[in-house]
C-alpha positions in Angstrom: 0.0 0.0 0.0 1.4 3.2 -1.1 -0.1 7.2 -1.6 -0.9 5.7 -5.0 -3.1 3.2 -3.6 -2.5 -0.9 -4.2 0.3 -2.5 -6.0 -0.2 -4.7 -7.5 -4.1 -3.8 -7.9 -4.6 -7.0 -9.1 -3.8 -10.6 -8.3 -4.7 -13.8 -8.6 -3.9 -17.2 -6.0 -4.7 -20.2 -5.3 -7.1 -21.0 -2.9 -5.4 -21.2 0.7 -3.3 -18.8 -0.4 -2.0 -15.5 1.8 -2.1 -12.5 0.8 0.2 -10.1 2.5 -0.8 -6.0 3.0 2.1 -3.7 3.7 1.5 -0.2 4.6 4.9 1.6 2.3 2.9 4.9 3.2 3.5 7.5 5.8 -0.5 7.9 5.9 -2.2 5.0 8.0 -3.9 2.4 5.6 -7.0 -0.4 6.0 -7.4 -2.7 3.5 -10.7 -4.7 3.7 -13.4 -6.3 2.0 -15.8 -4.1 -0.5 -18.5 -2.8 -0.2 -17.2 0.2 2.4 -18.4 0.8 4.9 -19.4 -2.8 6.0 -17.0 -5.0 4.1 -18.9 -7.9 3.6 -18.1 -8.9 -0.2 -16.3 -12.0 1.2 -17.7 -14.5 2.8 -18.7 -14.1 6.8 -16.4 -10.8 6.7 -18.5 -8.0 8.2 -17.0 -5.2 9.9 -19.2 -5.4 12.9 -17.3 -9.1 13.6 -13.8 -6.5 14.5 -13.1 -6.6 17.8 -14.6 -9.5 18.5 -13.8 -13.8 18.0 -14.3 -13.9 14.7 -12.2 -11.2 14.0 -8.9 -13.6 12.7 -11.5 -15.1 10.5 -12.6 -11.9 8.0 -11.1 -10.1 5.1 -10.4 -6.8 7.5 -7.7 -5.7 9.2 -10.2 -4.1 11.4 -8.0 -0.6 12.1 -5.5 1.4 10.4 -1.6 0.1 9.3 1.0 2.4 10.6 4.2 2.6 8.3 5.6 -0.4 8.5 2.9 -2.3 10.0 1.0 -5.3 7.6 -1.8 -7.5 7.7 -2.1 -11.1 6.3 -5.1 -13.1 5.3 -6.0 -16.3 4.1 -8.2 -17.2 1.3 -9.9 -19.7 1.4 -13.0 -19.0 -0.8 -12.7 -19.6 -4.6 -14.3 -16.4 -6.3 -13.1 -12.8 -7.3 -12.7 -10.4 -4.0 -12.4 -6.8 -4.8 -11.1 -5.0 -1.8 -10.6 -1.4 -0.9 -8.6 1.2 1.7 -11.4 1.8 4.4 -9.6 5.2 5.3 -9.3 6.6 1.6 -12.0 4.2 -0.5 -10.9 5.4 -3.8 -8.4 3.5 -3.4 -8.5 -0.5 -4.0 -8.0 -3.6 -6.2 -9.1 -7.0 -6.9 -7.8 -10.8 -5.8 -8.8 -13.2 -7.6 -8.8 -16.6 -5.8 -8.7 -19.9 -7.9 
């Protein structure tokens, strides 16, 4: 994650795969599920599920990256998950899970 938004935009995995976020930006970063605000294009993510259990278990990182920081997630559902920066929603990409 960068001022420019997501690079690459676009990827695709495999299934089971993780994908990796890294915040290269002096400007805090989320990257979660679409739709903003309530992230719920995957599967079971919601962002009402932060904070709690389930948490570990949806496509959110559930706060802003500092510089530096990242958040990782496993895929696990075949499909095509576009995602987007919950702080600057312009911003955002796709993964394509296969």
């Amino acid at each position: 994650m960068t001022s420019a938004g997501f690079n690459p935009r676009t990827i695709s995995i495999q299934r089971g795969e993780i994908v990796t976020f890294i915040n290269k930006d002096s400007t805090a970063r989320w990257p979660a599920s679409n739709v903003h605000p309530t992230h719920t294009t995957y599967p079971d993510s919601d962002r009402k599920k932060c904070g709690t259990a389930d948490e570990s278990t949806i496509f959110d990182a559930c706060k802003g990256l500092a510089e530096g920081d990242q958040y990782s997630f496993t895929f696990t559902r075949v499909g095509t998950w576009p995602y987007h920066d919950h702080l600057n929603p312009s911003k955002g990409g796709v993964i394509v899970v296969k």
